[in-house]
N, C-alpha and C positions, 0 to 999 in steps of 0.2 A: 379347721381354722378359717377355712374362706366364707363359711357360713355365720362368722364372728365380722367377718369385714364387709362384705355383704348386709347384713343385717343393718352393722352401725352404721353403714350409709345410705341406707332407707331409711333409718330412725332420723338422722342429721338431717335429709333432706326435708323428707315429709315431717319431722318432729318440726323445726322451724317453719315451715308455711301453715303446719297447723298454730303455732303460737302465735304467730304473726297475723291468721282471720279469723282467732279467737279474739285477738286484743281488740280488734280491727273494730269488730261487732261490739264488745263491748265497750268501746268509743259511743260507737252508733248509738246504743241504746239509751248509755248516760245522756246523751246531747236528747233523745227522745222524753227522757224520764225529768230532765232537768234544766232544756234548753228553749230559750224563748220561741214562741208559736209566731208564725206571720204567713202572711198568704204569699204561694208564689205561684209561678207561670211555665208548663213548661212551653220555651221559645224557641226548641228547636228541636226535633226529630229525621235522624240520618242513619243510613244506612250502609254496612260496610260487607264484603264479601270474605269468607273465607278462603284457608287452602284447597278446601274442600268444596267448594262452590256452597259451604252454607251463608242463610244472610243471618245476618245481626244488627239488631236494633240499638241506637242509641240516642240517648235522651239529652239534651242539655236545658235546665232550671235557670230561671232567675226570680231575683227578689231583692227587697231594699231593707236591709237593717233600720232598728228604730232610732240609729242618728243618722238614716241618713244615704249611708252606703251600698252603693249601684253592684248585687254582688250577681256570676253566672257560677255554676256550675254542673258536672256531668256526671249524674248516676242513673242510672237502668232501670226500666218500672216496666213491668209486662199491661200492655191494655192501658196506655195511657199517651192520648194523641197530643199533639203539639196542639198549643193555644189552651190547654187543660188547666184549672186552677188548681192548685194544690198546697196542702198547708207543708211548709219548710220550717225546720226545727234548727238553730243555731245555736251556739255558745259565745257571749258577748265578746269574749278572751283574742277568739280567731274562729270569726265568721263563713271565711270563706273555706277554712281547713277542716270545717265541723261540720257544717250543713247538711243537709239530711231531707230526704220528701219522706222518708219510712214512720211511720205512727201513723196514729189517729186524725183520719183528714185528709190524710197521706195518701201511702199504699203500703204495703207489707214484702209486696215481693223482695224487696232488695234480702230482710231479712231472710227470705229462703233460701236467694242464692248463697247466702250468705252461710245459711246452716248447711245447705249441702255440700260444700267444700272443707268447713268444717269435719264431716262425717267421712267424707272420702281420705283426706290427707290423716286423720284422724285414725282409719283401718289401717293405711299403708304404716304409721307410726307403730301401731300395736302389732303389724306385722314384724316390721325391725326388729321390735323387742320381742318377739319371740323367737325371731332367728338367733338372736344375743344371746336369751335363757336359752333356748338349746345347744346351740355350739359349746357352753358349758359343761351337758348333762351326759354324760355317757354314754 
């Protein structure tokens, strides 16, 4: 029976962060497939240390909606220096909650990261559930 409770709480865990950067992305992709094009800048690249003494890169965007509106935001792009133009993809709805440098014009990295946490949390889920079916099975 501990391989029943074990299980479901790798499923619980990993099952919800995988739903959660599944939606996540498929946000992303509607705002790329369906959200207005405009060029943006990124304005700022900084760098932060880990536990581990690794570094990491991070990116912050801006750009002006078409009435108008002065928007920044922070998503991750591998190979992409500060002062870069790049095209930003929005959602008129909420601009600053949408926004996106991932498409055409863009970059795509984000999308990677994006599928590969997908695919990690995604194993550990399928793991859960086969500790669940077997604690079952006789």
């Amino acid at each position: 029976m501990t391989m029943f409770w074990v299980g479901l709480g790798i499923l619980a865990a990993f099952g919800t962060l995988c739903f959660f950067l599944a939606r996540q992305l498929a946000d992303r992709l509607r705002t790329v497939m369906n959200g207005i094009a405009v060029e943006g800048r990124c304005i700022r690249r900084y760098s932060t240390e880990g536990s581990e003494g690794n570094t990491y890169w991070h990116h912050v965007h801006a750009f002006t909606t078409l009435d108008g509106q002065y928007i920044e935001f922070e998503e991750d792009a591998l190979l992409l220096a500060q002062g870069d133009t790049v095209t930003v993809r929005y959602r008129p709805g909420s601009p600053a909650r949408t926004a996106t440098i991932m498409g055409p014009g863009g970059t795509w990295s984000p999308l990677f990261g994006s599928l590969f946490g997908i695919l990690i949390s995604g194993t550990f889920t399928a793991l859960g559930v086969l500790f669940v079916v077997l604690s079952f099975t006789p």
